[in-house]
Every structure is written in structure tokens, then in C-alpha cells.
Biopython code that builds the backbone (N, CA, C, O; Angstrom):
import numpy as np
from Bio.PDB.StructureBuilder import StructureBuilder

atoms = [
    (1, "UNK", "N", (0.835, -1.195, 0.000)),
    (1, "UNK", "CA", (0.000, 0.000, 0.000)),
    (1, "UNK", "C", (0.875, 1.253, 0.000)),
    (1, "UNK", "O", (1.967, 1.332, 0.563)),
    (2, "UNK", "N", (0.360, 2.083, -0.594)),
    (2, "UNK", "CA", (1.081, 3.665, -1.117)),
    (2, "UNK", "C", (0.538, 4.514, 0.061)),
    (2, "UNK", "O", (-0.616, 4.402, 0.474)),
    (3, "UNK", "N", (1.306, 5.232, 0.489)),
    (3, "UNK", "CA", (0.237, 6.548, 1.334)),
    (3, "UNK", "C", (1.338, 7.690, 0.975)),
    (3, "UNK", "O", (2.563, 7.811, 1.018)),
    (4, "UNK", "N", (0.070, 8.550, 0.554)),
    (4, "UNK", "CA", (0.247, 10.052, 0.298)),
    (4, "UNK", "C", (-0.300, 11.052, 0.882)),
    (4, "UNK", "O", (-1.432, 11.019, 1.366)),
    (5, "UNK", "N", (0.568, 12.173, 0.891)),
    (5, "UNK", "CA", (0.619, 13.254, 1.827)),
    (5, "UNK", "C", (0.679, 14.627, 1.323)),
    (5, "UNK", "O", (1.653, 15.270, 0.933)),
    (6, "UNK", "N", (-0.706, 14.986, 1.417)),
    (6, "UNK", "CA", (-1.291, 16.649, 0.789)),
    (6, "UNK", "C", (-0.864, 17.883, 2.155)),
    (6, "UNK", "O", (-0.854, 17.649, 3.364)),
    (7, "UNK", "N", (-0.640, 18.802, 1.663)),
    (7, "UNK", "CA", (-0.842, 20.023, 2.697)),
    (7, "UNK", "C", (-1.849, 20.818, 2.189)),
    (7, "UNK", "O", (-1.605, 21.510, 1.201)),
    (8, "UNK", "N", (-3.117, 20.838, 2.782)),
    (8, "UNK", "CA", (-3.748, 21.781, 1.930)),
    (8, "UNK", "C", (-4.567, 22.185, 3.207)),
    (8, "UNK", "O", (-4.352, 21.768, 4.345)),
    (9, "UNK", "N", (-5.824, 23.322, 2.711)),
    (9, "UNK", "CA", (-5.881, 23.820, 3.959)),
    (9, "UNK", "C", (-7.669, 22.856, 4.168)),
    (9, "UNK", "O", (-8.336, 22.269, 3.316)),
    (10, "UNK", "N", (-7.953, 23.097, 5.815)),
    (10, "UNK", "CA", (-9.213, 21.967, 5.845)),
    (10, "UNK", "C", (-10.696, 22.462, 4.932)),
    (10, "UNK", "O", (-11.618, 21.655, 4.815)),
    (11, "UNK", "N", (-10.773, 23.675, 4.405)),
    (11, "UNK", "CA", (-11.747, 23.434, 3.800)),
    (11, "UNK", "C", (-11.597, 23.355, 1.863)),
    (11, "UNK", "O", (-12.410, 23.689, 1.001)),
    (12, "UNK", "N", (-10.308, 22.813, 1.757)),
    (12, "UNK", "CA", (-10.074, 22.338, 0.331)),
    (12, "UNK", "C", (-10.851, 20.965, 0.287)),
    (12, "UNK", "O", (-10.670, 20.222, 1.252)),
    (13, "UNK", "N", (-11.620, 20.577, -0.630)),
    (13, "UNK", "CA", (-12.623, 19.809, -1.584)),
    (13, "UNK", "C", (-11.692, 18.472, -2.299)),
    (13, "UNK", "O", (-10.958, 18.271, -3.267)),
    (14, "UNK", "N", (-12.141, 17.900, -1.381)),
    (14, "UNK", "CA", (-11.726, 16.338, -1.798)),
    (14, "UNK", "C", (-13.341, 15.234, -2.195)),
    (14, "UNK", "O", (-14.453, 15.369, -1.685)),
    (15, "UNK", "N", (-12.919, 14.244, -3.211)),
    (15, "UNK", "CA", (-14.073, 13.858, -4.223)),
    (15, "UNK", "C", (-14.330, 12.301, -3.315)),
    (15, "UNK", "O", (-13.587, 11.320, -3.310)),
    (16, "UNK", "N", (-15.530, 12.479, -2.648)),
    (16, "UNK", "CA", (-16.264, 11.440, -1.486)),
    (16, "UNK", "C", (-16.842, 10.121, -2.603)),
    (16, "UNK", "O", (-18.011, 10.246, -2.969)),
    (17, "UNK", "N", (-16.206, 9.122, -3.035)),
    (17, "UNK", "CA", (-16.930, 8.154, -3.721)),
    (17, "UNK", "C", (-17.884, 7.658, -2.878)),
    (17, "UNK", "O", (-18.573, 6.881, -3.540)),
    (18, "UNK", "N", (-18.396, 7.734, -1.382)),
    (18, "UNK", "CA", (-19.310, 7.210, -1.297)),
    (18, "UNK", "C", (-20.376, 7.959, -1.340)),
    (18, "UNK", "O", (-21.383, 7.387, -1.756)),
    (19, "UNK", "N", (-20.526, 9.553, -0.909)),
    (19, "UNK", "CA", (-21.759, 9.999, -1.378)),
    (19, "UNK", "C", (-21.494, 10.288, -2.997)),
    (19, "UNK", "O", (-22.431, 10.509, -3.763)),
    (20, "UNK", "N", (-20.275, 10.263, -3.369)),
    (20, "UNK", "CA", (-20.955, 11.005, -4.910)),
    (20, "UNK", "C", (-20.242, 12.541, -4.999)),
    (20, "UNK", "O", (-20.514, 13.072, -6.076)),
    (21, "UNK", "N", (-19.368, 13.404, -4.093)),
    (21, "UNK", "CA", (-19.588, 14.479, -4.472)),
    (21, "UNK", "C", (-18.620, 15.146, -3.608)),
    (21, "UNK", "O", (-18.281, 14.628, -2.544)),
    (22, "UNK", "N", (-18.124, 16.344, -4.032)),
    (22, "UNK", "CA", (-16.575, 16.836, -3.084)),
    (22, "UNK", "C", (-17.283, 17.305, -2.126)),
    (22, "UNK", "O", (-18.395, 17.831, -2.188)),
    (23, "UNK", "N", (-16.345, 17.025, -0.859)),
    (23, "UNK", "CA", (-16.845, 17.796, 0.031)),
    (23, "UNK", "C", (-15.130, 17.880, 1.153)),
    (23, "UNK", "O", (-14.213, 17.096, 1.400)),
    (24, "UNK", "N", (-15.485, 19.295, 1.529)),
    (24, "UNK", "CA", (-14.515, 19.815, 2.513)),
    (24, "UNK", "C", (-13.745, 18.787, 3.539)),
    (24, "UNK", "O", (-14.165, 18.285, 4.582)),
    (25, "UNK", "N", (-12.613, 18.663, 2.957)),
    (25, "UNK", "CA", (-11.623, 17.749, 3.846)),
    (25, "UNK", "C", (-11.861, 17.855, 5.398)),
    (25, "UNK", "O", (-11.618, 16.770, 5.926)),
    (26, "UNK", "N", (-12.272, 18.850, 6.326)),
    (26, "UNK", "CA", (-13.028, 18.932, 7.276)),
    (26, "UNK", "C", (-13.861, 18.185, 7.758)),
    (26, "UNK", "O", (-14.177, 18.147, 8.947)),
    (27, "UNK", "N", (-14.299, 17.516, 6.878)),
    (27, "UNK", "CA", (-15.548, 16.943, 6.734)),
    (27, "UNK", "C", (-15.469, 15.276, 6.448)),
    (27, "UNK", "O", (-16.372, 14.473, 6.211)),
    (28, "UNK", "N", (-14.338, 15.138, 6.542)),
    (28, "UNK", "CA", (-14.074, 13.691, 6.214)),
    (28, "UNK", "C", (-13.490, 13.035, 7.647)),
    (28, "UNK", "O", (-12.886, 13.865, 8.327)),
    (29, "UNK", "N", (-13.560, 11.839, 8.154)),
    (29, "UNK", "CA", (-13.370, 11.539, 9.164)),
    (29, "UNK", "C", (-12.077, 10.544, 8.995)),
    (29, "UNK", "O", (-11.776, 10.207, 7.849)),
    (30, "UNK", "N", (-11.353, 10.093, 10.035)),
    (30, "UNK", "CA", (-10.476, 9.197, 9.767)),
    (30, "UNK", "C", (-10.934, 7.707, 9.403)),
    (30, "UNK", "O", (-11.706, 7.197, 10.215)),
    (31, "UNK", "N", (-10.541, 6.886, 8.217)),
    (31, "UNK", "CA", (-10.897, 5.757, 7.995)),
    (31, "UNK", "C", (-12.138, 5.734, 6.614)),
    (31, "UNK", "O", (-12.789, 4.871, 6.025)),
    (32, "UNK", "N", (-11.975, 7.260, 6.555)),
    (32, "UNK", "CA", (-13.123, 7.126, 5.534)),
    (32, "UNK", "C", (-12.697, 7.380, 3.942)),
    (32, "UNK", "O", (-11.631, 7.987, 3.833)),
    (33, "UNK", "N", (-13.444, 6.967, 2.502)),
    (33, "UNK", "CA", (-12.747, 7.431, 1.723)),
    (33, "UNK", "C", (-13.074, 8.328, 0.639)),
    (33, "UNK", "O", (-14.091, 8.961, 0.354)),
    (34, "UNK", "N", (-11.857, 8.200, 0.078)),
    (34, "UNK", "CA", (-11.442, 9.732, -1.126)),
    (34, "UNK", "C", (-11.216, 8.888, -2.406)),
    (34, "UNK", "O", (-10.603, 7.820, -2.418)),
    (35, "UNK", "N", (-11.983, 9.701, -3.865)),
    (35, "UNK", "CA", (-11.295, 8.877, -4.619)),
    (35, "UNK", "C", (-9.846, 9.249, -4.942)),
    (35, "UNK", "O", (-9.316, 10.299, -4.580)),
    (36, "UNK", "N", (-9.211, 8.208, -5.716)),
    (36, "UNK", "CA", (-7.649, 8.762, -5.871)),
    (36, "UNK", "C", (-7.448, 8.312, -7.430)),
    (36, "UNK", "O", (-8.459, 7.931, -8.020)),
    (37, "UNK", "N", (-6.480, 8.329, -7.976)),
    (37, "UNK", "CA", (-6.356, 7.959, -9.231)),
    (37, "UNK", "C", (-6.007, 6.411, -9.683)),
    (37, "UNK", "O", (-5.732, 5.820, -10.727)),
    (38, "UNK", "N", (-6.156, 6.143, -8.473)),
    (38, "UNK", "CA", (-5.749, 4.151, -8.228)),
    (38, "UNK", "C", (-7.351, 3.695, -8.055)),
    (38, "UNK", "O", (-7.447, 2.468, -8.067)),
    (39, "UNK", "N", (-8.423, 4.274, -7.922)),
    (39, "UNK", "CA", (-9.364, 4.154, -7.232)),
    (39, "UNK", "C", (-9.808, 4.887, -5.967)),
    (39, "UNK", "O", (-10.232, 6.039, -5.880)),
    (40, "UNK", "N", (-9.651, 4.121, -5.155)),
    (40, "UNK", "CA", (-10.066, 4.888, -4.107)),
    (40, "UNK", "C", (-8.897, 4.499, -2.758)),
    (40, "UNK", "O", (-8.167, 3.508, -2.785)),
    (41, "UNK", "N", (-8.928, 5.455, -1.696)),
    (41, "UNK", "CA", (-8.135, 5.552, -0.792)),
    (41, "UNK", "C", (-8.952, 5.844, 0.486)),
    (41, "UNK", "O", (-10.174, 5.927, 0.616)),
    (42, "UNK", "N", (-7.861, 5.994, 1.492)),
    (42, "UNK", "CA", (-8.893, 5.788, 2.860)),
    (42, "UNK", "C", (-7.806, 7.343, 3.411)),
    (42, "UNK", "O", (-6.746, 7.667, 2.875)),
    (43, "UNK", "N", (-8.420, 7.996, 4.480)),
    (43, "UNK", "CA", (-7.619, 9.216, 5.325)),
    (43, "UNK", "C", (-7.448, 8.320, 6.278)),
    (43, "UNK", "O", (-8.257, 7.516, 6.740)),
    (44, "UNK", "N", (-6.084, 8.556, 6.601)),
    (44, "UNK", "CA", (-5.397, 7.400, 7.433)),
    (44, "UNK", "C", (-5.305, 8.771, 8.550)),
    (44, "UNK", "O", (-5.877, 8.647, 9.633)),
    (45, "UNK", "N", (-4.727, 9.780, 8.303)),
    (45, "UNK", "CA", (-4.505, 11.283, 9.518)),
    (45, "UNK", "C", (-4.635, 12.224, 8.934)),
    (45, "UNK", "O", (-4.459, 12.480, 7.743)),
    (46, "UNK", "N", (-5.123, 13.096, 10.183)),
    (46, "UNK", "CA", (-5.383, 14.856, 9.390)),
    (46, "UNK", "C", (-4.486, 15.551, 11.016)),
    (46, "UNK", "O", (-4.800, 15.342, 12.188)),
    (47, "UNK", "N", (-3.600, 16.199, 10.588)),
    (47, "UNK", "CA", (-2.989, 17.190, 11.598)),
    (47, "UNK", "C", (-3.007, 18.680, 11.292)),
    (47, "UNK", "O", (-2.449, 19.060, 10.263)),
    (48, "UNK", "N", (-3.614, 19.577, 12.116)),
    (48, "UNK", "CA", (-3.645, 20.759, 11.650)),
    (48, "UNK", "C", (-2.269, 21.239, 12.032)),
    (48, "UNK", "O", (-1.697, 20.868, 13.057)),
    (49, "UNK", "N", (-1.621, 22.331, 10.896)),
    (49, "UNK", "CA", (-0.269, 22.730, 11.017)),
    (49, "UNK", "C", (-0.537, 23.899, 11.248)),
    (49, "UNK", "O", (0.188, 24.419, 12.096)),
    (50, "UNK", "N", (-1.671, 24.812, 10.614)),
    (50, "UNK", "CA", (-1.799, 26.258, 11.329)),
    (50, "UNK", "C", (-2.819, 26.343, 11.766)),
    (50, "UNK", "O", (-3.722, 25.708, 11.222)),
    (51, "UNK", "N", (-3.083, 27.092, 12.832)),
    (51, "UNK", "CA", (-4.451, 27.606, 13.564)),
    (51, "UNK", "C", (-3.794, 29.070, 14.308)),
    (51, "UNK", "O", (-2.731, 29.684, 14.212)),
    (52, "UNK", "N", (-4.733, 29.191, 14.884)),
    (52, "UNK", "CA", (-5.100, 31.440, 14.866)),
    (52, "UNK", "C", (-4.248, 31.622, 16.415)),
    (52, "UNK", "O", (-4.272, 32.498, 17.279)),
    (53, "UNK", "N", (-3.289, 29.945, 16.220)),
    (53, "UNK", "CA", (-2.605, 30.350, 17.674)),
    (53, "UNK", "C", (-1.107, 30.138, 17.120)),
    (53, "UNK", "O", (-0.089, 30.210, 17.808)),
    (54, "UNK", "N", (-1.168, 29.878, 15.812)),
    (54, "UNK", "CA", (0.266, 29.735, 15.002)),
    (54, "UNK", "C", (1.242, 31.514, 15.035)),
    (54, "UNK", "O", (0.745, 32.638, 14.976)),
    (55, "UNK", "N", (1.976, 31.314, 15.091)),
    (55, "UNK", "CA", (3.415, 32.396, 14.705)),
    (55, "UNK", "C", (2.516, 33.197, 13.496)),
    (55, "UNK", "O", (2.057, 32.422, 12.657)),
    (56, "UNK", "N", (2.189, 34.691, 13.279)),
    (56, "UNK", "CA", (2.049, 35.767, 12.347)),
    (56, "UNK", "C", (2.650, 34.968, 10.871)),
    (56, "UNK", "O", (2.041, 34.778, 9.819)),
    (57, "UNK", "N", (3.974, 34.617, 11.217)),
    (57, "UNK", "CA", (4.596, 34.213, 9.974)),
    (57, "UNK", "C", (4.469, 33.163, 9.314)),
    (57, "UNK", "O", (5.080, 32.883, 8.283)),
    (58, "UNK", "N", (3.755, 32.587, 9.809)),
    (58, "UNK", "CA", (3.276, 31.110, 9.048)),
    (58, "UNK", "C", (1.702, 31.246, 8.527)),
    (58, "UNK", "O", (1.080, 30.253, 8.151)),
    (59, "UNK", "N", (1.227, 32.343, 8.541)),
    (59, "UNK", "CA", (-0.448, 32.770, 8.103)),
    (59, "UNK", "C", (-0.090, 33.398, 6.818)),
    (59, "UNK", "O", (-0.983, 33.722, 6.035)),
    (60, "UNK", "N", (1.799, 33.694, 6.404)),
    (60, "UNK", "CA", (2.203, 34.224, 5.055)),
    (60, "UNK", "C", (2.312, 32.991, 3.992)),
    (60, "UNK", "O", (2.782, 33.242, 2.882)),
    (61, "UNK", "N", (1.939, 31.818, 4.267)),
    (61, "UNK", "CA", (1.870, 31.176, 3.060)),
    (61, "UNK", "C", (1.294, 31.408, 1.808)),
    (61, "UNK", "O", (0.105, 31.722, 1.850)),
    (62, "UNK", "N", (1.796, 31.340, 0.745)),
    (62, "UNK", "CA", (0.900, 31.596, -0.312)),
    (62, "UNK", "C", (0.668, 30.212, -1.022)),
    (62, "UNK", "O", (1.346, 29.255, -1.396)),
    (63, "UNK", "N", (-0.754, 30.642, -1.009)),
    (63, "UNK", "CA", (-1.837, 29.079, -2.041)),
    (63, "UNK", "C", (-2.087, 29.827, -3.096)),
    (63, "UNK", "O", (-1.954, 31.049, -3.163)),
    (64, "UNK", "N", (-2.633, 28.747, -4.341)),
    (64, "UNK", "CA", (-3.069, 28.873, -5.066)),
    (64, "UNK", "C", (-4.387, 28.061, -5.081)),
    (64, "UNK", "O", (-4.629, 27.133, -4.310)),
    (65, "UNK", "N", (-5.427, 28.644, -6.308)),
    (65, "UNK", "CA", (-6.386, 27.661, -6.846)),
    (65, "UNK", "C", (-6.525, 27.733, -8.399)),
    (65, "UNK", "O", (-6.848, 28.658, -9.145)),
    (66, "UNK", "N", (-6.221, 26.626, -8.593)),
    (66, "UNK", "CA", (-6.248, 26.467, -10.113)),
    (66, "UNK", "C", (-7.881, 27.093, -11.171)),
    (66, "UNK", "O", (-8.946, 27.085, -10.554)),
    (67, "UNK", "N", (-7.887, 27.412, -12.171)),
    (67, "UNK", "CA", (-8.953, 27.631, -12.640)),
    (67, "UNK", "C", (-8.745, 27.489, -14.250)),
    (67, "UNK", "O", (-8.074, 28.248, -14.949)),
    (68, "UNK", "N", (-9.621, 26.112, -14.763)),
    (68, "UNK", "CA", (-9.527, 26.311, -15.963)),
    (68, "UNK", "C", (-10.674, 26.752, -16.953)),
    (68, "UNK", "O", (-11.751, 27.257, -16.639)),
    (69, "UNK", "N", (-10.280, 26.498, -18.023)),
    (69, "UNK", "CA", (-11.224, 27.744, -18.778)),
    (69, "UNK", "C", (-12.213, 26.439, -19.042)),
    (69, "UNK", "O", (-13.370, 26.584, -18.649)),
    (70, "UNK", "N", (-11.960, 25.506, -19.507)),
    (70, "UNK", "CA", (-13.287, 24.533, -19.540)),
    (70, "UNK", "C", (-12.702, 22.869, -18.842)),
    (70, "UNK", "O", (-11.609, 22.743, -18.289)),
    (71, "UNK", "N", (-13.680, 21.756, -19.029)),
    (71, "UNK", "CA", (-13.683, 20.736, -18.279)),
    (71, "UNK", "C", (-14.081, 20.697, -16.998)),
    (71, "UNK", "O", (-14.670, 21.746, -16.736)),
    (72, "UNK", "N", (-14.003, 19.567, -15.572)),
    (72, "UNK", "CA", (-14.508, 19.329, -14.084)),
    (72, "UNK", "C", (-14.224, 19.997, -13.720)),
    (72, "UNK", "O", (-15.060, 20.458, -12.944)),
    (73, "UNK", "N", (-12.567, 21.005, -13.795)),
    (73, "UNK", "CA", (-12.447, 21.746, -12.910)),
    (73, "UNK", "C", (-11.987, 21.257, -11.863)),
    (73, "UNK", "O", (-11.938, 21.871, -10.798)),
    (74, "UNK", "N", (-11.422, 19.582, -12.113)),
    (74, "UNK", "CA", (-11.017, 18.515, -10.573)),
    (74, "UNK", "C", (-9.613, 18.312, -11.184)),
    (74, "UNK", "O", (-9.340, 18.304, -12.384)),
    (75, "UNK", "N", (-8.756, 18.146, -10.118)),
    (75, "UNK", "CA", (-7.268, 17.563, -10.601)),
    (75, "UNK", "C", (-6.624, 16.772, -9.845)),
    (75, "UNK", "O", (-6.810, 16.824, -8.629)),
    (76, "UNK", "N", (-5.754, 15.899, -10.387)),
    (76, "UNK", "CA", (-4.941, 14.976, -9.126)),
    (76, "UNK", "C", (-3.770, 15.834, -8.171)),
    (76, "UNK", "O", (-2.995, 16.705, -8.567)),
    (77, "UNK", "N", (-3.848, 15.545, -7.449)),
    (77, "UNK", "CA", (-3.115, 15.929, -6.058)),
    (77, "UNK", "C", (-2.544, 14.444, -5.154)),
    (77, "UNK", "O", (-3.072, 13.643, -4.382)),
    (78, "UNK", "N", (-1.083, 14.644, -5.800)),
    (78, "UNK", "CA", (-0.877, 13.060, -4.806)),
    (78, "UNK", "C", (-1.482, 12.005, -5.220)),
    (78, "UNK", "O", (-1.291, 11.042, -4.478)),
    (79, "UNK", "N", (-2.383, 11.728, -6.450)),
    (79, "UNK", "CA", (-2.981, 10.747, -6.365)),
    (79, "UNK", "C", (-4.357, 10.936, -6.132)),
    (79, "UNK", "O", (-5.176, 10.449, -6.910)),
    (80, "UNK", "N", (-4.781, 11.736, -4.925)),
    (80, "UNK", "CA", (-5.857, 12.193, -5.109)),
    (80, "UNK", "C", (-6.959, 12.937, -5.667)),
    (80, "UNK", "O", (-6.609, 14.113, -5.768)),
    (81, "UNK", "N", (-8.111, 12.765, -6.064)),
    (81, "UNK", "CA", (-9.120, 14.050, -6.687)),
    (81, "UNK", "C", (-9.584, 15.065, -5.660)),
    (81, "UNK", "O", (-10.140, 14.716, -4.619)),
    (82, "UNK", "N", (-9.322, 16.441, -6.005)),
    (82, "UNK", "CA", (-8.931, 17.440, -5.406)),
    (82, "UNK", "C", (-10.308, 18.455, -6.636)),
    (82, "UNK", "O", (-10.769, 18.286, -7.765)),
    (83, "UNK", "N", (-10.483, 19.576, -5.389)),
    (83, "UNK", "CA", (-11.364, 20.537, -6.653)),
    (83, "UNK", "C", (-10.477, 21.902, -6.178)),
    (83, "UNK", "O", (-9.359, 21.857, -5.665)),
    (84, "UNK", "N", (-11.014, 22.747, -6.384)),
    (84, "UNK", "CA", (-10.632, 24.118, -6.028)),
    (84, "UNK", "C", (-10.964, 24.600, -5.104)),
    (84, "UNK", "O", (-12.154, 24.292, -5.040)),
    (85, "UNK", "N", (-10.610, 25.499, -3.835)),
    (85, "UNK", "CA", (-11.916, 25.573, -2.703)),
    (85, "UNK", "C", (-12.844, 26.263, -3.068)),
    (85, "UNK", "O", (-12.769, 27.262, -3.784)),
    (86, "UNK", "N", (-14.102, 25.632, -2.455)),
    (86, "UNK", "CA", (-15.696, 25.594, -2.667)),
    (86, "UNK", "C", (-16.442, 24.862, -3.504)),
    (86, "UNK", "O", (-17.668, 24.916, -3.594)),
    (87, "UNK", "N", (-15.479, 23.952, -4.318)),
    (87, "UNK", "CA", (-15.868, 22.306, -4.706)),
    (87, "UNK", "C", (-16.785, 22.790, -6.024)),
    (87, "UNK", "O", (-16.527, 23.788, -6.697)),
    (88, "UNK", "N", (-17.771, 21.990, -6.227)),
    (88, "UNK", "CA", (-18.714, 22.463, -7.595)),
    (88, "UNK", "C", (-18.602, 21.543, -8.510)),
    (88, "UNK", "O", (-19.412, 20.715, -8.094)),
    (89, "UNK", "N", (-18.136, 21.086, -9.524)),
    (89, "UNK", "CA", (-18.348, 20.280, -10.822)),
    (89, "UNK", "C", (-17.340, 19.568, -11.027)),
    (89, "UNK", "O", (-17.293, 18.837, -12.016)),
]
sb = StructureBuilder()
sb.init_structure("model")
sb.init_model(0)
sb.init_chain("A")
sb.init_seg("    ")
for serial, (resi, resn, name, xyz) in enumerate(atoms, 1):
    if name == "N":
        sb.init_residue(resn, " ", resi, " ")
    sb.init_atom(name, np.array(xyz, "f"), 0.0, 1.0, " ", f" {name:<3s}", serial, name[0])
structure = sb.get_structure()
């Protein structure tokens, strides 16, 4: 078994094969799954690295969100299906 490791932040949009539909990594529990590009995968851990009690200087990260001009609008990440934050198509 492979395990892969995203940094993204908890309300980035990961694709739930069992309901059908992205929903906020927040929102996913341990043991439950994500599809991935193998099929499907399970969240083995979620550790938060920043919260509003982190160092000023670590709230300077810069993210991106991808946006393309046509297609899902979903992309692999690690293996995983990933959307943009606030999920959608």
C-alpha cells in the first residue's frame, strides 16, 4: 500500500466516492474514503499545522487555486481528486 501526503488547507474539496460528491476535507473523518487515481483511498490522519494560535509568519503562506477555462475543474493531487476551494463540478 502507497500513502500520500497533501498540505492543503481543511476546507479544500476532496471527491467522497461514497456519497458522490466533493466535500470539505473537514468533513471527512479518519478511515473514511477519497477517490484517488488508483481508485479509491482511505484518510489514514489529518494534523492541523496552522491555527489562529500559530506564529504571524506562518499565516504568510501563499496558495493557489487552479482555474480552468473549460472541463470538471477537478485535478490529481498526490494521487488524489482534489477541486478548487468551494468544490462544484
Amino acid at each position: 500500500d502507497k500513502n500520500y501526503e497533501t498540505r492543503v488547507t481543511e476546507n479544500h474539496p476532496y471527491f467522497d466516492p461514497v456519497e458522490g460528491k466533493y466535500k470539505q476535507l473537514r468533513n471527512f473523518k479518519i478511515g473514511e474514503k477519497v477517490k484517488t487515481i488508483e481508485g479509491e483511498g482511505l484518510i489514514v490522519g489529518k494534523e492541523v499545522l496552522i491555527d489562529a494560535n500559530s506564529p504571524a509568519s506562518m499565516h504568510n503562506e501563499i496558495v493557489y487555486n487552479l482555474h480552468m477555462k473549460e472541463g470538471p475543474r477537478s485535478y490529481i493531487v498526490n494521487g488524489a481528486v482534489v477541486h478548487n476551494e468551494g468544490g462544484g463540478k
